[in-house]
C-alpha positions in Angstrom: -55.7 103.6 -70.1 -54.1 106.8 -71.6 -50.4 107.9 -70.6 -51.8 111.0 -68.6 -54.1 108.2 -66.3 -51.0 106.3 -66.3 -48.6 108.7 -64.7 -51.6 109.8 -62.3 -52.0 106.5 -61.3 -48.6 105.6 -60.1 -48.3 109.0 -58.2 -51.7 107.7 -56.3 -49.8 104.4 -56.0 -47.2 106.1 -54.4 -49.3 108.3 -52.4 -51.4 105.0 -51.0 -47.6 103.8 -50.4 -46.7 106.8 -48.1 -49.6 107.0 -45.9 -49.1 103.2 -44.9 -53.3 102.4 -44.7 -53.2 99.0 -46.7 -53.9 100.8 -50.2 -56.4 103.2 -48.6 -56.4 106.9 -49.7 -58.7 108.6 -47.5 -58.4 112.3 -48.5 -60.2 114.7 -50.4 -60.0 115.3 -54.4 -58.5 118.9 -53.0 -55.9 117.4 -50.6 -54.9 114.3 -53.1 -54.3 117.4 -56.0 -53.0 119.6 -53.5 -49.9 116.6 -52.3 -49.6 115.7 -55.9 -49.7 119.4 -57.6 -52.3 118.3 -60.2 -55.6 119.9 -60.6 -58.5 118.6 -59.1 -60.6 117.5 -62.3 -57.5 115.5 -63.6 -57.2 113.8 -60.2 -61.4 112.8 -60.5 -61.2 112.2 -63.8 -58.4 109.2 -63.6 -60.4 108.2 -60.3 -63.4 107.4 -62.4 -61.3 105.7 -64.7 -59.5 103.5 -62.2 -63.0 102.4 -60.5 -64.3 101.4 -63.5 -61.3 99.4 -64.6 -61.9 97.6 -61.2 -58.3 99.2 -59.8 -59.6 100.8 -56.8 -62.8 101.1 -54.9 -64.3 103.9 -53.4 -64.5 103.4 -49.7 -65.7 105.3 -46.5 -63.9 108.7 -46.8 -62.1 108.1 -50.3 -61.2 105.0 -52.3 -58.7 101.8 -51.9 -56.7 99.8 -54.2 -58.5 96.4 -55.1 -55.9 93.5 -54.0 -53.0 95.9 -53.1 -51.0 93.0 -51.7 -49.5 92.4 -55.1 -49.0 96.3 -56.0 -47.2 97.2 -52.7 -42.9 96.7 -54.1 -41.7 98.0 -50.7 -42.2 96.6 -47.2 -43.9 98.8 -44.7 -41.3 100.7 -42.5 -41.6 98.8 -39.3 -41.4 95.6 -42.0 -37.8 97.3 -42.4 -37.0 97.8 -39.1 -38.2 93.8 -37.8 -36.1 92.7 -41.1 -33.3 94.9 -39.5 -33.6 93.2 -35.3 -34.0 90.0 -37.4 -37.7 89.7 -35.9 -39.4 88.5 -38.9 -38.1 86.3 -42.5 -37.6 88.4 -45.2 
């Protein structure tokens, strides 16, 4: 993987990260380049890339991240908040 799909990459781990669907990114090539100001054929291009290196998988209405359990660094929100009323182990 070159530097340029590197960098795209982590901004789509991030992106799967903010929109809290288990890994899922289920928006258009226009929307994901529009949220992450990069053009559209860069976005596709690293896609493509990342399917064939079996990192995500293209799924009803866009793609997922394969086994996203071990890329996810940050609880979910609401993990924060039952961590917080001491509802949950940390």
């Amino acid at each position: 993987m070159d530097d340029k799909t590197f960098r795209v990459f982590i901004l789509l781990l991030c992106l799967a990260n903010e929109l809290e669907d288990d890994g899922e990114i289920n928006l258009s090539v226009k929307d994901i380049a529009w949220r992450l100001r990069i053009f559209e054929k860069i976005i596709s291009k690293t896609i493509s890339e990342l399917i064939l290196l079996s990192i995500v998988e293209q799924c009803e209405g866009g793609f997922r991240f394969i086994n996203n359990e071990s890329q996810v660094l940050e609880p979910t929100r609401v993990q924060r908040q039952k961590r917080v009323w001491n509802l949950i182990d940390p």
